[in-house]
Residue frames as a rotation matrix with the C-alpha (Angstrom) as fourth column:
UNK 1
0.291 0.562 -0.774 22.97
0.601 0.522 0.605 6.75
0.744 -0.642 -0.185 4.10
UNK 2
0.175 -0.129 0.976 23.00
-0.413 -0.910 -0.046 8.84
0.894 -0.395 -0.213 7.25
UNK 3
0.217 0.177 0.960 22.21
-0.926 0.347 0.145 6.75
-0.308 -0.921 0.239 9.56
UNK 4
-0.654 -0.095 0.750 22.22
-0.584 0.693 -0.422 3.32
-0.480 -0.714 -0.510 10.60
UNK 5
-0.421 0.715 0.558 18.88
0.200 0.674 -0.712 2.96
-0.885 -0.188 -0.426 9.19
UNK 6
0.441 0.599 -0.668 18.58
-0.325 -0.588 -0.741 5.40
-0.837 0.544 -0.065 6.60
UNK 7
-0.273 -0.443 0.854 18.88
0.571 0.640 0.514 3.58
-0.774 0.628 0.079 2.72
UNK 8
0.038 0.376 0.926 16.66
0.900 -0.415 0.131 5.94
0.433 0.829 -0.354 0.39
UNK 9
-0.873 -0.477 0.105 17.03
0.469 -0.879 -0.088 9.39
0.134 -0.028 0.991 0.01
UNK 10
-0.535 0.761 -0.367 13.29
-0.746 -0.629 -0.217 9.99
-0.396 0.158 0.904 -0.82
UNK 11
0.320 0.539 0.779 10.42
0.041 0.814 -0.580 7.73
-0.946 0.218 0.238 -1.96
UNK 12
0.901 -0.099 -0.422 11.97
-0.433 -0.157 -0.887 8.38
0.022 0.983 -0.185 -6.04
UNK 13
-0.137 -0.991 0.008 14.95
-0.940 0.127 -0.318 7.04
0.314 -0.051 -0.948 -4.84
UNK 14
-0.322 0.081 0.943 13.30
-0.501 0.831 -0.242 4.31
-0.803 -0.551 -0.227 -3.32
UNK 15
0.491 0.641 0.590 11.58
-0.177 0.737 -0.652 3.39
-0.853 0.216 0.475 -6.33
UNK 16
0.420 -0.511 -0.750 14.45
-0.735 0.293 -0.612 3.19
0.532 0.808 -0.253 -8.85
UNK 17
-0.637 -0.593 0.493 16.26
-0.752 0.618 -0.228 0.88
-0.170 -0.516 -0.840 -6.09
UNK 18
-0.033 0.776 0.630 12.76
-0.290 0.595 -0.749 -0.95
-0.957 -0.207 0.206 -5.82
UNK 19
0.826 0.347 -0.444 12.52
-0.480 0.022 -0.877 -0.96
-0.294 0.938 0.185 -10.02
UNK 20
-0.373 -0.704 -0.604 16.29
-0.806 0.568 -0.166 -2.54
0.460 0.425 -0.779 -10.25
UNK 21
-0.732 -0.174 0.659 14.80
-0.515 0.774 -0.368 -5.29
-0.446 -0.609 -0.656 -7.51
UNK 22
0.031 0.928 0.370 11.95
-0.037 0.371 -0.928 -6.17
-0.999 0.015 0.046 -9.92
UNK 23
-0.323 -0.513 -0.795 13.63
-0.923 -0.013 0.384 -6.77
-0.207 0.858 -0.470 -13.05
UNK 24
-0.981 -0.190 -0.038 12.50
-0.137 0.542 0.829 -9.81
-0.137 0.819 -0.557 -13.63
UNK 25
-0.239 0.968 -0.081 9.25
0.457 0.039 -0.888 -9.11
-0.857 -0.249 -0.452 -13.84
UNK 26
-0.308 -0.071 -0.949 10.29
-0.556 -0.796 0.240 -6.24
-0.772 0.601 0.206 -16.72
UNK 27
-0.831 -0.100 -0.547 8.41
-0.530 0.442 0.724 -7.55
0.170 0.891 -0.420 -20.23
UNK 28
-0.922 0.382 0.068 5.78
0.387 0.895 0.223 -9.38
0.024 0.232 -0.972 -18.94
UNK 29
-0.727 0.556 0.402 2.75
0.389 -0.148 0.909 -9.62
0.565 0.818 -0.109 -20.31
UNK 30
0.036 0.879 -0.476 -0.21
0.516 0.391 0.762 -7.60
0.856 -0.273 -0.440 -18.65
UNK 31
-0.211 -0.277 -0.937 2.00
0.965 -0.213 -0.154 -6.23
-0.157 -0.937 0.312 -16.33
UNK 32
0.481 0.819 0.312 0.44
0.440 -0.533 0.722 -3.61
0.758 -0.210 -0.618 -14.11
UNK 33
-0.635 -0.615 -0.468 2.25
0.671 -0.138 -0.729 -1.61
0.384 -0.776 0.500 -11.54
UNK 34
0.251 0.870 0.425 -0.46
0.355 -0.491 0.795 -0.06
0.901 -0.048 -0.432 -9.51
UNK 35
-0.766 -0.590 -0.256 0.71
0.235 0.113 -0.965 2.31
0.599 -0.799 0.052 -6.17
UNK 36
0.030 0.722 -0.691 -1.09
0.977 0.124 0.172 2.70
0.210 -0.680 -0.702 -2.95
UNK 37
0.151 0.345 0.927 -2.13
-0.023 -0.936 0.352 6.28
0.988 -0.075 -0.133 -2.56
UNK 38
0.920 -0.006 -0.391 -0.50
-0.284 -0.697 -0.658 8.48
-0.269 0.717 -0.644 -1.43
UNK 39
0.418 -0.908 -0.024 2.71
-0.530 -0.266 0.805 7.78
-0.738 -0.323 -0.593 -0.36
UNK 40
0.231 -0.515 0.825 3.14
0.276 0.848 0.452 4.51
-0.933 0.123 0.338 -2.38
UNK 41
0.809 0.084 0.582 2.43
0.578 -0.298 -0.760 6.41
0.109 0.951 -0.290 -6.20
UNK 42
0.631 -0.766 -0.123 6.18
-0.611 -0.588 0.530 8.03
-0.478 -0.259 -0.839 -5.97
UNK 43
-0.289 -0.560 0.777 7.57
-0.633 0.720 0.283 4.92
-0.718 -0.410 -0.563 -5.35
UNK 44
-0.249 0.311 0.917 5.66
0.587 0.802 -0.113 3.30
-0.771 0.510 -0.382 -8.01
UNK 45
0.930 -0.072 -0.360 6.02
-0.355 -0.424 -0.833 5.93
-0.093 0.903 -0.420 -10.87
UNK 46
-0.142 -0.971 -0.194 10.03
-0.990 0.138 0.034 5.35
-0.006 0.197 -0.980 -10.73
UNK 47
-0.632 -0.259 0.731 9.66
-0.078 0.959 0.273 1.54
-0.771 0.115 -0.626 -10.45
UNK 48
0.468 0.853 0.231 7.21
0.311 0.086 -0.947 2.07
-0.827 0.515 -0.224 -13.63
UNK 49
0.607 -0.373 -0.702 9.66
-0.731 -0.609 -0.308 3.84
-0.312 0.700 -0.642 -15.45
UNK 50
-0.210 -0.870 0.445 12.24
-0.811 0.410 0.418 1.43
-0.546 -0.273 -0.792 -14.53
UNK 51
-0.600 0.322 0.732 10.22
0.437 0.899 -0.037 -1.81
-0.670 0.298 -0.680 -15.98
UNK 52
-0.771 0.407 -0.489 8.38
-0.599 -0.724 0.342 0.66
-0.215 0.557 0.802 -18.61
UNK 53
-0.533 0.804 -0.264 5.12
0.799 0.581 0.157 -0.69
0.279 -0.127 -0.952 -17.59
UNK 54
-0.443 0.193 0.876 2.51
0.091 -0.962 0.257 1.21
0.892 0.193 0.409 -17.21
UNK 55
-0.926 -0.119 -0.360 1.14
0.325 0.238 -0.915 2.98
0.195 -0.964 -0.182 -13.85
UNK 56
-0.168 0.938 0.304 -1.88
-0.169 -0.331 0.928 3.52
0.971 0.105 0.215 -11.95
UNK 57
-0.723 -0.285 0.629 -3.04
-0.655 -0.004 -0.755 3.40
0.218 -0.959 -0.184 -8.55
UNK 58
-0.208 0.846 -0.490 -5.52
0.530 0.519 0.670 1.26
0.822 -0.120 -0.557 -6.10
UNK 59
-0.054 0.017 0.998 -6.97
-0.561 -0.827 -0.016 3.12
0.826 -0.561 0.054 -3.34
UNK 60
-0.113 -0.104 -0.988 -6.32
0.700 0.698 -0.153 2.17
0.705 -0.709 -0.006 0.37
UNK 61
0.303 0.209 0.930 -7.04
-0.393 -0.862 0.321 3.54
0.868 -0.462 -0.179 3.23
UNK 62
-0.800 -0.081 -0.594 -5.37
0.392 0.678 -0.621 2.51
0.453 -0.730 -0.511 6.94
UNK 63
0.445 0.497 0.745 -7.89
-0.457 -0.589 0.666 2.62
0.770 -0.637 -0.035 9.92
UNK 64
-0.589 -0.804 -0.082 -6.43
0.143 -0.003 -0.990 3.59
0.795 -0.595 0.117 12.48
UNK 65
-0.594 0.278 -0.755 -7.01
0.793 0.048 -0.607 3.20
-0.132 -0.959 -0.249 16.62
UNK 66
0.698 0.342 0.629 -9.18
0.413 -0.910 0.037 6.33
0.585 0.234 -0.777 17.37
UNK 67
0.971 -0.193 -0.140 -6.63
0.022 -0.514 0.858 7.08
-0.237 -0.836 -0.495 19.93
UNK 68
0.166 -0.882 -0.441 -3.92
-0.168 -0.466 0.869 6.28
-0.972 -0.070 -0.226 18.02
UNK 69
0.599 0.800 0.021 -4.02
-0.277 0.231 -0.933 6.60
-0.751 0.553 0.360 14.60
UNK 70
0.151 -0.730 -0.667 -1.20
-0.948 0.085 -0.308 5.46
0.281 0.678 -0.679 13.27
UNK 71
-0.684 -0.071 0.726 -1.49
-0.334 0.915 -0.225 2.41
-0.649 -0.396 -0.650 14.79
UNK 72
-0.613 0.476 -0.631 -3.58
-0.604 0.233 0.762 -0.12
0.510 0.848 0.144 11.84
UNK 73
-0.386 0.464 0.797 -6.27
-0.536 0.590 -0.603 -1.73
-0.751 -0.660 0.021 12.89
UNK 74
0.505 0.539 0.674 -7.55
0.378 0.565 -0.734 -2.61
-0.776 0.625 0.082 9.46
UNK 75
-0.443 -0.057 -0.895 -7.57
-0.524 -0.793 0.310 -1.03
-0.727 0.607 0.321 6.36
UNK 76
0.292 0.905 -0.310 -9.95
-0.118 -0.288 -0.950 -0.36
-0.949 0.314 0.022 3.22
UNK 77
-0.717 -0.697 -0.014 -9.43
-0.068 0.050 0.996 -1.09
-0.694 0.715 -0.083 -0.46
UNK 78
0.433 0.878 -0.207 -11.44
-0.079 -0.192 -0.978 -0.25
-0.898 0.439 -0.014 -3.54
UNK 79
-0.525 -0.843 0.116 -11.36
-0.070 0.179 0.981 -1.30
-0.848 0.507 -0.153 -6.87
UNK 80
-0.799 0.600 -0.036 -13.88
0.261 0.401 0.878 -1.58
0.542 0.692 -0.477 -9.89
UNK 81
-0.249 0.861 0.443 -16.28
-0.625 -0.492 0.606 0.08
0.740 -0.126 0.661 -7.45
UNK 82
0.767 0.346 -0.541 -16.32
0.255 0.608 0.751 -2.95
0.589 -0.714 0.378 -4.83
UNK 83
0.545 -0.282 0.790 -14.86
-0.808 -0.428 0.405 -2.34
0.223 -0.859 -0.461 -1.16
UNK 84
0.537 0.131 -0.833 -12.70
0.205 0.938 0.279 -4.71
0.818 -0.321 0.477 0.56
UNK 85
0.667 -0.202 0.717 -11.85
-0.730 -0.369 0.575 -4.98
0.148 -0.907 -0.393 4.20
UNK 86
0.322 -0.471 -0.821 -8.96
0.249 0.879 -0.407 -6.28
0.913 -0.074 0.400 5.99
UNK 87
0.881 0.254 0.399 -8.16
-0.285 -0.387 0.877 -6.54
0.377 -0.886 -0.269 9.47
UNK 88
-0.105 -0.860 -0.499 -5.25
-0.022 0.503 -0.864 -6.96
0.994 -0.080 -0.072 11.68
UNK 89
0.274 0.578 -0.768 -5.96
0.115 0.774 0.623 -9.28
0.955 -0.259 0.146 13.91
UNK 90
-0.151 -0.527 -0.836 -3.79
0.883 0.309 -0.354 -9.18
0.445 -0.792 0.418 16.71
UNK 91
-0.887 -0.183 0.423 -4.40
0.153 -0.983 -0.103 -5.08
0.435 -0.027 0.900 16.94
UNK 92
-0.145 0.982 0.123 -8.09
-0.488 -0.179 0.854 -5.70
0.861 0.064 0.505 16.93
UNK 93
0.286 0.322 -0.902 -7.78
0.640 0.636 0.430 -8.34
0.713 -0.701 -0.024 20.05
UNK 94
-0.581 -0.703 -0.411 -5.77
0.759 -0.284 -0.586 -6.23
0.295 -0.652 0.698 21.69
UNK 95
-0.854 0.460 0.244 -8.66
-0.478 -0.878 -0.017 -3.17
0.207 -0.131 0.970 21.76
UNK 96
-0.157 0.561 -0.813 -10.84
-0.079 0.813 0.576 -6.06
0.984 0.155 -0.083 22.29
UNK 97
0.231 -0.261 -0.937 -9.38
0.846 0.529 0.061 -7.03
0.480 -0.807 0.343 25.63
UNK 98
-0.706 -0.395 -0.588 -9.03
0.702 -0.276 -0.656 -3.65
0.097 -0.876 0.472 26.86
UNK 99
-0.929 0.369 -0.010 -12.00
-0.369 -0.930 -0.005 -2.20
-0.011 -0.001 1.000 26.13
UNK 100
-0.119 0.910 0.398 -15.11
-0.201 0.370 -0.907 -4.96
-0.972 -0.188 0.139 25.19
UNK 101
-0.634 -0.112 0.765 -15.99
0.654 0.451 0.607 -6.49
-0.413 0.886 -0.212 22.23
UNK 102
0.519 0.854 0.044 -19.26
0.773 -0.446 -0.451 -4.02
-0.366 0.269 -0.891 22.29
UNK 103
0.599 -0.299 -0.743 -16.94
-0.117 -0.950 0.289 -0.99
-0.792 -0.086 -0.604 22.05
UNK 104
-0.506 -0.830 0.236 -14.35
0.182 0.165 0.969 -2.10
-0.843 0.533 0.067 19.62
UNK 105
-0.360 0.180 0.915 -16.80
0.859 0.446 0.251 -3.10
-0.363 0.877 -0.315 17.05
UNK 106
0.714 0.683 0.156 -18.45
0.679 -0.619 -0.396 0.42
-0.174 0.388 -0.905 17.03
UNK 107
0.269 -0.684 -0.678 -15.09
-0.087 -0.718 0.690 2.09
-0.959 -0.127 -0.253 17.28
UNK 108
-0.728 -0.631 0.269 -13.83
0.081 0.310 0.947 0.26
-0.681 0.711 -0.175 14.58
UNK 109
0.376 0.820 0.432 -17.72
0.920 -0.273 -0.282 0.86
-0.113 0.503 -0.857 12.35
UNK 110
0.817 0.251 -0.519 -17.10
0.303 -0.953 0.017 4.42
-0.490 -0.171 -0.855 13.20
UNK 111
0.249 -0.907 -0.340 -13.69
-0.309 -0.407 0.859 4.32
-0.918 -0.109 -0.382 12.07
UNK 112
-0.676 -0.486 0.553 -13.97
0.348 0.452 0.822 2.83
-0.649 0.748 -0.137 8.72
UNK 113
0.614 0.781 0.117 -17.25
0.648 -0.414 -0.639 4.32
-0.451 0.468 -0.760 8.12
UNK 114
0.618 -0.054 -0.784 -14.76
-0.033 -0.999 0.042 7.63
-0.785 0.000 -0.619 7.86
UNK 115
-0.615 -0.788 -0.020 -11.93
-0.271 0.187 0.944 6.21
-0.740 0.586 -0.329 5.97
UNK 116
-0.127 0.449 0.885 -14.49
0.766 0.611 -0.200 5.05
-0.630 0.652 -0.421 3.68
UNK 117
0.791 0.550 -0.268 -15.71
0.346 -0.763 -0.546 8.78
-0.505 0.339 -0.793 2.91
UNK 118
0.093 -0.950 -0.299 -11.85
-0.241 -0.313 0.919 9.30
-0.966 -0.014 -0.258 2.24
UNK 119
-0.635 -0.564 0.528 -11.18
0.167 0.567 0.807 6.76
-0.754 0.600 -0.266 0.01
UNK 120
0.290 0.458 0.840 -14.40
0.956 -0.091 -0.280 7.64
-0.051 0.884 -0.464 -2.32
UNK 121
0.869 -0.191 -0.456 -13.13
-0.320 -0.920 -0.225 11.50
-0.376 0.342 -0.861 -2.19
UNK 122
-0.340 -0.939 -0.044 -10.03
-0.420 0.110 0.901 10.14
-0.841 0.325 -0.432 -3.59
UNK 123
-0.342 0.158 0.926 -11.36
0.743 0.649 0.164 7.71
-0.575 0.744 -0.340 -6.10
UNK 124
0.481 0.767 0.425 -12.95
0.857 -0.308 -0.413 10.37
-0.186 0.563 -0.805 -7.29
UNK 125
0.591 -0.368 -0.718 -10.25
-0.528 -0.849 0.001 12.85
-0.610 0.378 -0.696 -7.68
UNK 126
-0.291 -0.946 0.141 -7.38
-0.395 0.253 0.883 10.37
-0.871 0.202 -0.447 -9.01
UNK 127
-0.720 -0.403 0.565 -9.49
0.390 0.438 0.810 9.02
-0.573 0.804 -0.158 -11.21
UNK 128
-0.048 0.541 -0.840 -10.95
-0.199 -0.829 -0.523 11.88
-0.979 0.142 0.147 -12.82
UNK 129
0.525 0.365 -0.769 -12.10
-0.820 -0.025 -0.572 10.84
-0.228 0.931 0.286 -16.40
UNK 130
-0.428 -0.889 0.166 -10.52
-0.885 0.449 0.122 7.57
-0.182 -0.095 -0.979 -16.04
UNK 131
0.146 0.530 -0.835 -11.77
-0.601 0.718 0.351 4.50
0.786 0.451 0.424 -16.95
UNK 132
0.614 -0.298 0.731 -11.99
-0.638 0.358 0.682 1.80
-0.465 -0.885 0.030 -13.63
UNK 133
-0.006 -0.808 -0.590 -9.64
-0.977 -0.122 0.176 -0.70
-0.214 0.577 -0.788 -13.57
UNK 134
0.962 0.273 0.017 -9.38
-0.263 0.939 -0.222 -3.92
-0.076 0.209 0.975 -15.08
UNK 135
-0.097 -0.887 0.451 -7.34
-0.953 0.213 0.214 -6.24
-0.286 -0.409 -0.867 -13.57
UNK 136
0.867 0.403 0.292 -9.07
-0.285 0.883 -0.372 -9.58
-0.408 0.239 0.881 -15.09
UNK 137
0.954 -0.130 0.271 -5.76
0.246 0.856 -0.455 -11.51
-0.173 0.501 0.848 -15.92
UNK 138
0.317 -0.921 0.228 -3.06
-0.528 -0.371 -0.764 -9.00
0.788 0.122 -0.603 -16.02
UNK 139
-0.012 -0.952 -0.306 0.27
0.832 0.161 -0.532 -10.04
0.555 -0.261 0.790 -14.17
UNK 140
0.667 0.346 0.660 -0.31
0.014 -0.891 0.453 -6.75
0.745 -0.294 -0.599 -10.84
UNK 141
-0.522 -0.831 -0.194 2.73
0.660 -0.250 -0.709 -5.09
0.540 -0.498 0.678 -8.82
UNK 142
0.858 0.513 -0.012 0.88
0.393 -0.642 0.658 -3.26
0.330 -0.570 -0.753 -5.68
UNK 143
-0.091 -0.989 -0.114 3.29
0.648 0.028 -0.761 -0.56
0.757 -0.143 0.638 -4.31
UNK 144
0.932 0.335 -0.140 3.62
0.344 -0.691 0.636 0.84
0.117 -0.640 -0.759 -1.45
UNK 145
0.482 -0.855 -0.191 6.52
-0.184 0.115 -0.976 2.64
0.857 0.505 -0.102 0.30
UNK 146
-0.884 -0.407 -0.232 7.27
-0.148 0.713 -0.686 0.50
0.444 -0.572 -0.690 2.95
UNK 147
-0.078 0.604 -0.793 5.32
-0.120 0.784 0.609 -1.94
0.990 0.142 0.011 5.09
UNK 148
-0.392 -0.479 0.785 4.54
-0.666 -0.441 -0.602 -0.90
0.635 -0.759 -0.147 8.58
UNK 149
-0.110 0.469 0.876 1.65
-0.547 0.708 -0.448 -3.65
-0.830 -0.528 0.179 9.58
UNK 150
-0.985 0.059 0.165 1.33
0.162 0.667 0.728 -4.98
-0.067 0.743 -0.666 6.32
UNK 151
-0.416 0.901 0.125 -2.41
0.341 0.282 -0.897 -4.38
-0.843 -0.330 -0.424 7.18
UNK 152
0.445 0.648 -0.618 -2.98
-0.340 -0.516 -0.786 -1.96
-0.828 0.560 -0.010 3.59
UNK 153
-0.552 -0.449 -0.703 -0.85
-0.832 0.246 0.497 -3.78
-0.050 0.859 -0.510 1.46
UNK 154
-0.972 0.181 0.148 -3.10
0.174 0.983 -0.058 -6.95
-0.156 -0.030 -0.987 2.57
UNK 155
0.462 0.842 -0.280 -6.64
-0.350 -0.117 -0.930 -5.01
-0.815 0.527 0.240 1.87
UNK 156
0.023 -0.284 -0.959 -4.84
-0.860 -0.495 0.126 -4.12
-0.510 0.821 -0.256 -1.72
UNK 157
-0.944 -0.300 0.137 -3.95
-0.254 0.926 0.280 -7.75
-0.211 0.229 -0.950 -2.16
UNK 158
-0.161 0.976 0.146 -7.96
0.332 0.193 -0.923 -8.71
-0.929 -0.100 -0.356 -1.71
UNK 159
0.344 0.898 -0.274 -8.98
0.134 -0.336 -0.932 -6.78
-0.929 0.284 -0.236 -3.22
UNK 160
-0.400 -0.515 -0.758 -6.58
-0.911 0.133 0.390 -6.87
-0.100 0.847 -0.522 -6.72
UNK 161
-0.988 -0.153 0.016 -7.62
-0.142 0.948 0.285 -10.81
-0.058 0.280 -0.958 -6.50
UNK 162
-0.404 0.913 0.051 -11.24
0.063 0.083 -0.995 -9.79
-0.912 -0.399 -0.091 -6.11
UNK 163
0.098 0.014 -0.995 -10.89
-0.758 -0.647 -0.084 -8.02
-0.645 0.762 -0.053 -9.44
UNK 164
0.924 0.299 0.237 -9.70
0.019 0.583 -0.812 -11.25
-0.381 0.755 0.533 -11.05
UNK 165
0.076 -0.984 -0.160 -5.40
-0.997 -0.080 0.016 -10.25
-0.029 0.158 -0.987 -10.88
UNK 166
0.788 -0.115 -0.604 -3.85
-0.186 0.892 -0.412 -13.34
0.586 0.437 0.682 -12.41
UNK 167
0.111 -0.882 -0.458 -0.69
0.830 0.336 -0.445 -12.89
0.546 -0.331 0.770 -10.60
UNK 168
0.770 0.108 0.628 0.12
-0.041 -0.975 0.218 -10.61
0.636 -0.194 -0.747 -7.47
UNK 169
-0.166 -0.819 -0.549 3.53
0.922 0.069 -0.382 -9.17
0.350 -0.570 0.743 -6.37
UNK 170
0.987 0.162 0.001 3.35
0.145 -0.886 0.441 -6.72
0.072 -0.435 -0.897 -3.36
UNK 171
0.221 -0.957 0.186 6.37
0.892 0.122 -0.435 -4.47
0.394 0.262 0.881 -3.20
UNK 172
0.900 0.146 0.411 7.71
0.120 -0.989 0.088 -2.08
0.419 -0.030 -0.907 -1.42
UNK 173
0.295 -0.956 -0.007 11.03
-0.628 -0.188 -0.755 -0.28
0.720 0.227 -0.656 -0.70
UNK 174
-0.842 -0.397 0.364 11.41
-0.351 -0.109 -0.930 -1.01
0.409 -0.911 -0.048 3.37
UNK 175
0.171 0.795 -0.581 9.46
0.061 0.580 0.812 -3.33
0.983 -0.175 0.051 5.88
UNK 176
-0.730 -0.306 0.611 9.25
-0.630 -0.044 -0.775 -3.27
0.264 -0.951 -0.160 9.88
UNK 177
-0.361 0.128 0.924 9.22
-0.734 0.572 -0.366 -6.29
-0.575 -0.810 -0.113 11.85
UNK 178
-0.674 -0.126 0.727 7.39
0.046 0.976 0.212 -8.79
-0.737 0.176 -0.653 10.57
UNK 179
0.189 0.982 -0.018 5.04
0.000 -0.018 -1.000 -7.40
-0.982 0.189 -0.003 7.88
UNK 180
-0.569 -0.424 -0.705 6.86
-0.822 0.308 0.478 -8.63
0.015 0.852 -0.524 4.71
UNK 181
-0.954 0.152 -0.258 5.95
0.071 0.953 0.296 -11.99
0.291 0.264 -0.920 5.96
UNK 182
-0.621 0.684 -0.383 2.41
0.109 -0.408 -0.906 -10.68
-0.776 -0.605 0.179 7.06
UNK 183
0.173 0.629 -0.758 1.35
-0.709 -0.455 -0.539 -10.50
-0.684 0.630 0.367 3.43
UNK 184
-0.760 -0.623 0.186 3.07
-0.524 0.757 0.391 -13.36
-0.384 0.200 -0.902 2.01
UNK 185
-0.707 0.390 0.590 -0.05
0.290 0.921 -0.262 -15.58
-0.645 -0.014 -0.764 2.39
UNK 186
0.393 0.796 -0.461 -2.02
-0.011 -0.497 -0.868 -13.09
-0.919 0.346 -0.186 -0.37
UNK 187
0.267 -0.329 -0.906 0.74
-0.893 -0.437 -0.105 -12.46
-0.361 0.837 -0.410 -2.77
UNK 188
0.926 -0.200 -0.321 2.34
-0.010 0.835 -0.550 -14.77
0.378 0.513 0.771 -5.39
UNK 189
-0.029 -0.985 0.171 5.64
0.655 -0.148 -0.741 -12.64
0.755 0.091 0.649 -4.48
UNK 190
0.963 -0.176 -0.206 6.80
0.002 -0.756 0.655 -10.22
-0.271 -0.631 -0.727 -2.00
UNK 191
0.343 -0.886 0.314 9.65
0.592 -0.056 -0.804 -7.95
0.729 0.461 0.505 -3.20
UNK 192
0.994 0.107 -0.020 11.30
0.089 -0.692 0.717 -6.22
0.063 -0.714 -0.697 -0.16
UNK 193
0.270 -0.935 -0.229 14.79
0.310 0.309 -0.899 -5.38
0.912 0.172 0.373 -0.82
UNK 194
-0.333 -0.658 0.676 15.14
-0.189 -0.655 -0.731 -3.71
0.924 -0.371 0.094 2.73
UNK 195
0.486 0.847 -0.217 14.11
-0.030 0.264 0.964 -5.63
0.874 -0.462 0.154 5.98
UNK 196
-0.459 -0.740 0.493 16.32
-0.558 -0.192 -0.807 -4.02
0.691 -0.645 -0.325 8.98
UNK 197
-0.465 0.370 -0.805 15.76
0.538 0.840 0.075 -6.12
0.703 -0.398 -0.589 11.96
UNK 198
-0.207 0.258 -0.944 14.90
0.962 -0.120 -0.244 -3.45
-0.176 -0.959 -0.224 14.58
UNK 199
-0.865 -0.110 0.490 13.15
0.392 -0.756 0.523 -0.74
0.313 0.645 0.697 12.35
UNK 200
-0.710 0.557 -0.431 10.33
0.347 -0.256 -0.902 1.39
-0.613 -0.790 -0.012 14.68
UNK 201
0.065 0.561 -0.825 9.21
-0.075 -0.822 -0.564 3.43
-0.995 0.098 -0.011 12.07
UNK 202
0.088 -0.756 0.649 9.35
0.966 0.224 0.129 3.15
-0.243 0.615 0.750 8.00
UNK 203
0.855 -0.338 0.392 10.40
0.287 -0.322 -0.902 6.47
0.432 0.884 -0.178 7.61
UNK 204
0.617 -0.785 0.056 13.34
-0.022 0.054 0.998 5.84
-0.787 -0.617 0.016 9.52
UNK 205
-0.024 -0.502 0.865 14.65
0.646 0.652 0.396 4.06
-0.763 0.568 0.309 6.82
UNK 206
0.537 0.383 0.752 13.92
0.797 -0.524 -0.302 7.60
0.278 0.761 -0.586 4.15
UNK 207
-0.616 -0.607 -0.501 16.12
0.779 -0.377 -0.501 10.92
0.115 -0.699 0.706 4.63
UNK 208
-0.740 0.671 -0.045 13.16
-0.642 -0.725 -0.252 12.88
-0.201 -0.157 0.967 3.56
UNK 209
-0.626 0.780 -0.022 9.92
0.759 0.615 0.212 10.94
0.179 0.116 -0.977 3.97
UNK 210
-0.948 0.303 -0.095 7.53
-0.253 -0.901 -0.351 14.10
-0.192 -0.309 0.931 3.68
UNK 211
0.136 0.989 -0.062 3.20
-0.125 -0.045 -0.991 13.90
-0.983 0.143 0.117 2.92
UNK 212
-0.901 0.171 0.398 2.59
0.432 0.296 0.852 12.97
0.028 0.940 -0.341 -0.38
UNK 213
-0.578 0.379 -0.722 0.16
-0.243 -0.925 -0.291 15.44
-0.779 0.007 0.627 -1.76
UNK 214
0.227 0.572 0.788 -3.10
0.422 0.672 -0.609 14.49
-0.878 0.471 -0.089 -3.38
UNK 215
0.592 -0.209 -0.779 -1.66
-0.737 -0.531 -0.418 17.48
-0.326 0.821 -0.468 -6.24
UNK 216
-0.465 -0.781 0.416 1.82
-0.572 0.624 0.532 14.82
-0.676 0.010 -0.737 -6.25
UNK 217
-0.550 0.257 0.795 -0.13
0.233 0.961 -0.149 12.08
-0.802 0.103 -0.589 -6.87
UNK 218
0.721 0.665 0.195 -2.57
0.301 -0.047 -0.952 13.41
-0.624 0.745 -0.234 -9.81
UNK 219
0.311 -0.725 -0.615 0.73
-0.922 -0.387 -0.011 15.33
-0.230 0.570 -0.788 -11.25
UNK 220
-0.754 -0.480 0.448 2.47
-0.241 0.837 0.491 11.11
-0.611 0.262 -0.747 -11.35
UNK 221
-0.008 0.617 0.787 -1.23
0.655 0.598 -0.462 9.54
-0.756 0.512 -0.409 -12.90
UNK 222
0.908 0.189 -0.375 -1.42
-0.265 -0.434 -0.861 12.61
-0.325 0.881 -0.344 -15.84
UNK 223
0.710 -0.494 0.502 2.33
0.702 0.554 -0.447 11.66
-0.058 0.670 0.740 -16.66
């Protein structure tokens, strides 16, 4: 640890830490460990290895303010070829109330319209010659690495239960503020082994938290 805040060395470090917190999950039937693209598929190969389950990914996308885009206003999930949206609420009143409801809604059209175009140019590299997935009944671990609104780990959630996931635990190394319990009301579980009280940023909490690379991510799904 360097810091105060800093617990994982790198998202591979996070996910063996994240793969000892999810031991008892290891063995069961069905079980799926599926990460959120990009960052989260690191983090969820090593907690795959750990629970030798097998991996794969769901696609998410955040939309973000147009002015700031790291800020979530929603975010986008795809699965089996169907879309699902989730919003975060409080973000969305808040661009509400300082702009108009007329404006938000087209910002926010305009802004998922794009993240949409994303998320099918992904689907369509990651899962080159793949088969979609089928989640009908399996026992599904969504990973990200870490929870900054909670706002793409709650599309993922949808949309995994749209599919027909029997059971869903969201997981990820490192949360800020309150978006562990922000997803709660989707999952069966929430594993967060790291939930500092006064974390700005999650890679605060990483000593190297660099891009994930769409190469990264096809190099983890070929094995």
């Amino acid at each position: 640890m360097v810091d105060g805040t800093q617990r994982y060395r790198d998202r591979y470090d996070a996910g063996r830490q994240l793969a000892a917190a999810l031991q008892s999950w290891r063995g069961t039937p069905g079980l799926l460990l599926l990460g959120l693209p990009r960052g989260g598929v690191p983090v969820a190969a090593e907690a795959a290895a750990g629970l030798d389950a097998p991996l794969d990914v769901l696609l998410v996308r955040k939309i973000g303010h147009p002015a700031q885009p790291e800020l979530a206003v929603g975010a986008l999930a795809g699965v089996a070829g169907e879309l699902v949206q989730a919003v975060n609420a409080d973000v969305y009143r808040g661009w509400e109330a300082r702009e108009g409801a007329a404006r938000a809604a087209a910002g926010f059209e305009a802004a998922a319209a794009a993240e949409e175009r994303e998320l099918r140019r992904r689907q369509e590299l990651y899962r080159r010659g793949r088969e979609p997935l089928a989640l009908e009944g399996r026992t599904v671990l969504l990973v990200d690495d870490g929870l900054a609104t909670g706002a793409s780990m709650r599309a993922a959630l949808l949309a995994a239960r749209a599919a027909g996931a029997h059971r869903l635990i969201a997981a990820a190394p490192v949360s800020c503020g309150p978006a562990a319990a922000a997803v709660g009301g989707l999952a069966d579980d929430v594993v967060v082994p790291y939930q500092p009280p006064r974390l700005a940023a999650v890679g605060m909490a990483y000593g190297r938290f660099p891009q994930t690379t769409d190469a990264e991510v096809t190099g983890l799904l070929a094995g």
